[in-house]
C-alpha positions as CSV (number, residue, x, y, z in Angstrom):
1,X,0.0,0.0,0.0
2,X,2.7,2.4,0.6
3,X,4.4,1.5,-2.4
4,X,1.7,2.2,-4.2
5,X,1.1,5.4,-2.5
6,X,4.8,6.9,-3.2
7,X,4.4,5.7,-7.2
8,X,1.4,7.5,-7.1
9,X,3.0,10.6,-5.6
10,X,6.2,10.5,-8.1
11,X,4.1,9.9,-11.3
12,X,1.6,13.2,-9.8
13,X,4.8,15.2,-9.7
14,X,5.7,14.1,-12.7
15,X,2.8,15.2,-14.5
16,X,3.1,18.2,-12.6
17,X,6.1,19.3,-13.4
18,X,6.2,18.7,-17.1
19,X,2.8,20.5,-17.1
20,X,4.7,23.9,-15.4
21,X,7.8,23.2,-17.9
22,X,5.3,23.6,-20.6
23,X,4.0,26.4,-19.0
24,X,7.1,28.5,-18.8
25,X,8.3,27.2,-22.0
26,X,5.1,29.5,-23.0
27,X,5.9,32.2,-21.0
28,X,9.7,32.1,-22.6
29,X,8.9,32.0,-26.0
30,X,6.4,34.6,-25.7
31,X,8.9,36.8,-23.5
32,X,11.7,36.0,-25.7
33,X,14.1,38.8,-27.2
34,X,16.2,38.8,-30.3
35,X,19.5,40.1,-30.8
36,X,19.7,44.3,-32.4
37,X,22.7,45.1,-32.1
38,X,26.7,43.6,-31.4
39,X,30.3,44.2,-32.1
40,X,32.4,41.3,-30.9
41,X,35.4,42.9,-31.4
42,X,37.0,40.6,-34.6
43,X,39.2,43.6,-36.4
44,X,42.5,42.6,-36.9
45,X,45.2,43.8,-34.0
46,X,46.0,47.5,-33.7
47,X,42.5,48.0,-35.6
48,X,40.4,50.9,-34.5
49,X,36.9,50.1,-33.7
50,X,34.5,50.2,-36.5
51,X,33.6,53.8,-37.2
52,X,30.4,53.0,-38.4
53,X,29.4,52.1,-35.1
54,X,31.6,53.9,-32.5
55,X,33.4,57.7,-32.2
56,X,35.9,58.8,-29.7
57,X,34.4,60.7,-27.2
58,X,35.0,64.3,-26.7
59,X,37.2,65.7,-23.7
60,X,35.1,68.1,-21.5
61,X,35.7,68.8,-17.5
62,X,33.7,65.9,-16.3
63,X,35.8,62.9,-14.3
64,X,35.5,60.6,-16.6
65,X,36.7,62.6,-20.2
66,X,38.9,65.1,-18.5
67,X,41.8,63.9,-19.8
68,X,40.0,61.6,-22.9
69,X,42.7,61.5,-26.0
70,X,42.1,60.4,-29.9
71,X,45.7,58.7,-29.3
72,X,45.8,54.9,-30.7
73,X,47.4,53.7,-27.7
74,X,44.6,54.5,-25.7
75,X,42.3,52.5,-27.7
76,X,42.3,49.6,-29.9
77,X,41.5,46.0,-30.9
78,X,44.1,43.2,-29.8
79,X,43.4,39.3,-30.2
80,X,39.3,40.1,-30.7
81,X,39.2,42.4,-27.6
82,X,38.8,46.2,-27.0
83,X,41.8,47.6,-25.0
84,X,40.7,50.9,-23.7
85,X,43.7,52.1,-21.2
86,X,45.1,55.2,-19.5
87,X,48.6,56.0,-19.9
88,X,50.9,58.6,-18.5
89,X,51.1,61.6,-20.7
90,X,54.6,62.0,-22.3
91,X,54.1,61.9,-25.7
92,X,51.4,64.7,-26.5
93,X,53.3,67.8,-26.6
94,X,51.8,70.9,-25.6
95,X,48.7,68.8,-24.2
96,X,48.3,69.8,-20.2
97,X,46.4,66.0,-19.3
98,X,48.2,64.6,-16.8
99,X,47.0,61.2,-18.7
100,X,45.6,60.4,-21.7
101,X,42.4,58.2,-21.5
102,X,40.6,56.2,-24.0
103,X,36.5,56.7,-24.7
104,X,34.3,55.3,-27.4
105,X,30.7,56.0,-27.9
106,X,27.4,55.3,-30.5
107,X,26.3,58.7,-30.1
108,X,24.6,59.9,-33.2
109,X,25.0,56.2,-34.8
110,X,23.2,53.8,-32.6
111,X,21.2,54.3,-29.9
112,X,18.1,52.0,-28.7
113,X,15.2,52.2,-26.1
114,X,14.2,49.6,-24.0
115,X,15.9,46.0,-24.2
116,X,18.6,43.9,-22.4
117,X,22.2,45.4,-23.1
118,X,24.8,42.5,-22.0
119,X,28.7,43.1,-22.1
120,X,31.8,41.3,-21.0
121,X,34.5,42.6,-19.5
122,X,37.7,42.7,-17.2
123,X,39.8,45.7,-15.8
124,X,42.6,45.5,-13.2
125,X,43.3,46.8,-9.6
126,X,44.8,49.9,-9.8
127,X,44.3,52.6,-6.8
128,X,42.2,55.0,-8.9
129,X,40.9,52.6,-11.4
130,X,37.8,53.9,-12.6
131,X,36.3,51.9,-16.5
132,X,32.6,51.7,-16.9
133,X,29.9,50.8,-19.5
134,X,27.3,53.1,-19.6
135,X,24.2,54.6,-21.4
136,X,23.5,58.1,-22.0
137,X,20.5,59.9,-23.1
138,X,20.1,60.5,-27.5
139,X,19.4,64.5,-27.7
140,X,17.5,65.3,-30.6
141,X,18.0,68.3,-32.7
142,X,20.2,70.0,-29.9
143,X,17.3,70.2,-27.3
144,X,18.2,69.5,-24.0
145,X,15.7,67.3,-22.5
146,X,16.2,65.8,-18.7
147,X,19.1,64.2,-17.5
148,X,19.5,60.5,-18.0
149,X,22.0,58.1,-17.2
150,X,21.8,54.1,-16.9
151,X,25.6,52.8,-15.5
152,X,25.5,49.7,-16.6
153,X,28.8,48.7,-14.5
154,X,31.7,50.8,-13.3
155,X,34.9,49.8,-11.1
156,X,36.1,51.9,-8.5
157,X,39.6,52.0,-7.5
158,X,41.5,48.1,-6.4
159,X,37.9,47.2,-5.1
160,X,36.7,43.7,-6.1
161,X,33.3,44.3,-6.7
162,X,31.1,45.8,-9.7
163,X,28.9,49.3,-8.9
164,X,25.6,49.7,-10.6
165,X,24.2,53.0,-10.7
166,X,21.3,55.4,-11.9
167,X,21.1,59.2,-12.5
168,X,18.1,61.6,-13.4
169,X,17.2,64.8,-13.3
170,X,15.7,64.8,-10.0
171,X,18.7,62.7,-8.6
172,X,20.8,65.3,-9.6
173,X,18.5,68.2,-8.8
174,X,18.0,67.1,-5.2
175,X,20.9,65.1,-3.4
176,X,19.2,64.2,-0.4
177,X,16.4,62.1,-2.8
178,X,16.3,59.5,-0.5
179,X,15.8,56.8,-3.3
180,X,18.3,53.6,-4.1
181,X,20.1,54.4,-7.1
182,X,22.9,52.7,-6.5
183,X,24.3,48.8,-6.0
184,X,27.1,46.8,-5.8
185,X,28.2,43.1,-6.5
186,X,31.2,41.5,-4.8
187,X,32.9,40.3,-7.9
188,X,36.5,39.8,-8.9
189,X,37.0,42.4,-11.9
190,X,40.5,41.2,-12.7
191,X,38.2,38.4,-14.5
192,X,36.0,37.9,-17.3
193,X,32.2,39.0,-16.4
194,X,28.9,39.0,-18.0
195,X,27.4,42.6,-17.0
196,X,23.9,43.7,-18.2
197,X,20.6,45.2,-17.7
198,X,17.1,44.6,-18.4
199,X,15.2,48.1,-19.1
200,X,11.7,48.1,-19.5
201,X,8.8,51.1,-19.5
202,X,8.9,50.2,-15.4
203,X,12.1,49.6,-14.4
204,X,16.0,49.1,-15.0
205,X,17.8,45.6,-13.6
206,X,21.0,44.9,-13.4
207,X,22.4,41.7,-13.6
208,X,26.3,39.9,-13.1
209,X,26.6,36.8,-14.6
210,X,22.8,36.3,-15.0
211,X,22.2,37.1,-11.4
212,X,20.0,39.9,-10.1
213,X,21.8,42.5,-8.3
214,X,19.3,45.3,-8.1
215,X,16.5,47.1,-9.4
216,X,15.5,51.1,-10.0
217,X,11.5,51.4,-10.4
218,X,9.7,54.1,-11.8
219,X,7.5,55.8,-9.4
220,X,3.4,55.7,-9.1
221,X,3.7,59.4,-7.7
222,X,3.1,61.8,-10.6
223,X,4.4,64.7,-8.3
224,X,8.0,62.7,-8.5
225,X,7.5,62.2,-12.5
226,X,6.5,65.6,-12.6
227,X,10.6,66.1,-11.2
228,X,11.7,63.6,-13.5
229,X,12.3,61.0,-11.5
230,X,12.2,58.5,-14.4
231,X,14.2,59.6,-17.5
232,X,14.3,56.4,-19.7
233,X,11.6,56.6,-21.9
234,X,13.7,57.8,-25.0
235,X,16.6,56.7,-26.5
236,X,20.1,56.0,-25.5
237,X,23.3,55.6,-26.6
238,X,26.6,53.3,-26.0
239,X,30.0,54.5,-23.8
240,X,32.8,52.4,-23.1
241,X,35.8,54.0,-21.2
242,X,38.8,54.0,-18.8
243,X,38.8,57.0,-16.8
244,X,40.8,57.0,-13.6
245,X,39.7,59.3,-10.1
246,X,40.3,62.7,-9.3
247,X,40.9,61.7,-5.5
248,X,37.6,61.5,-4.1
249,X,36.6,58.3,-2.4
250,X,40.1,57.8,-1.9
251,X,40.1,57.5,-5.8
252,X,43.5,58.6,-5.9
253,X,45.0,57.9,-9.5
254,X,48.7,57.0,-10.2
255,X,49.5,59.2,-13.3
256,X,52.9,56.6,-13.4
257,X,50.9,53.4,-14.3
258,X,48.9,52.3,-17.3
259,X,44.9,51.0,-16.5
260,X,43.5,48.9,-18.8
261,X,40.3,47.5,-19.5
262,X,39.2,44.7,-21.9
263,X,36.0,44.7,-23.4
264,X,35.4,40.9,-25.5
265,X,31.9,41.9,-26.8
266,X,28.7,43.9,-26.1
267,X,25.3,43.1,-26.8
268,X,21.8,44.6,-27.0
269,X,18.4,42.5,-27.2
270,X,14.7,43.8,-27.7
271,X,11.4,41.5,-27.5
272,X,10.3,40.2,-30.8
């Protein structure tokens, strides 16, 4: 009788279970996305990256492209990877940078809205380390429209983890917001990693390796819409970079030492 009881059991979980594999085979086919947009990287060494896709990015005062450079050793393709580095500067005469830093963006060539944008990547240790893969907001026809930023991962300083971050306009227009905008992932960077997000109408994910990390929502409360608390429903463009720290956050940069960061592909998916 017990015998009979357990078969009875197993062959009920059984039917159950291929029942709900059925189920979310529905619910993945249906949910599915297909792939937009990719550059693996497979120029020949000392290549720059395709131009159809990518541009340097232009130096300004931020952290990041204070010191950015159009100089070929501060990016470029080696063994199907992007190298993007920061160098001491001894070679660009009558240029003041203390380094020269590499920067590549799709800005005014690809840009996308909504999807899953996955890229792999490694950087190493360096006090003042600071290489991130990020999205910034298309302008259109010179307007400027709220601010928008989606970090899809950044690395700060010898830290072994990955930062995930979020800027709007009311972030930036009020400090003290109160609201999470900003994760991390114990992670060793010196190694290959699958970063990404998932950005919807409702939110932005972030994800290492497939594994959920955190989550930005937009808000129900039209008086925070009203500030601009969500600033993703538009299009936004690629950045890839190595920037190093100007000293805060004990981001203190060695202007001796080379940084590098390896890029082997990126990715973006939309639903069919």
């Amino acid at each position: 009788m017990k015998k009979s009881f357990l078969m009875f059991l197993f062959f009920l979980v059984l039917f159950l279970g291929g029942d709900s594999f059925q189920t979310q085979a529905k619910k993945k086919t249906k949910d599915s996305y297909k792939l937009v947009f990719c550059d693996e990287f497979n120029l020949s060494d000392g290549s720059q990256p395709d131009t159809a896709i990518w541009s340097r990015c232009q130096r300004y005062n931020s952290q990041w492209n204070r010191w950015v450079s159009d100089s070929k050793d501060v990016i470029y393709i080696k063994r199907g990877k992007l190298v993007c580095r920061a160098i001491p500067n001894s070679n660009e005469k009558g240029d003041t940078a203390k380094m020269l830093t590499g920067a590549i963006w799709t800005r005014n060539k690809y840009a996308f809205q909504y999807g899953r944008l996955l890229v792999r990547m490694k950087t190493n240790v360096i006090t003042g380390n600071f290489p991130a893969a990020w999205l910034g907001r298309q302008q259109k026809d010179g307007n400027k429209a709220p601010y928008g930023e989606i970090d899809v991962v950044e690395m700060f300083g010898s830290k072994q983890e990955s930062n995930h971050n979020i800027h709007t306009q009311y972030t930036l227009d009020n400090p003290k917001h109160g609201l999470r905008t900003s994760f991390k992932h114990d992670v060793d960077v010196t190694k290959w990693h699958v970063y990404g997000i998932e950005w919807t109408p409702k939110y932005v994910k972030w994800l290492v390796d497939g594994r959920l990390v955190g989550i930005y929502y937009k808000s129900s409360d039209k008086e925070l819409l009203k500030k601009h608390q969500w600033t993703f429903d538009d299009k936004f463009f690629i950045l890839l970079n190595q920037s190093v720290g100007t000293g805060a956050h004990g981001m203190i940069p060695d202007i001796t030492k080379t940084y590098e960061t390896k890029f082997d592909w990126i990715r973006v998916y939309q639903k069919k």
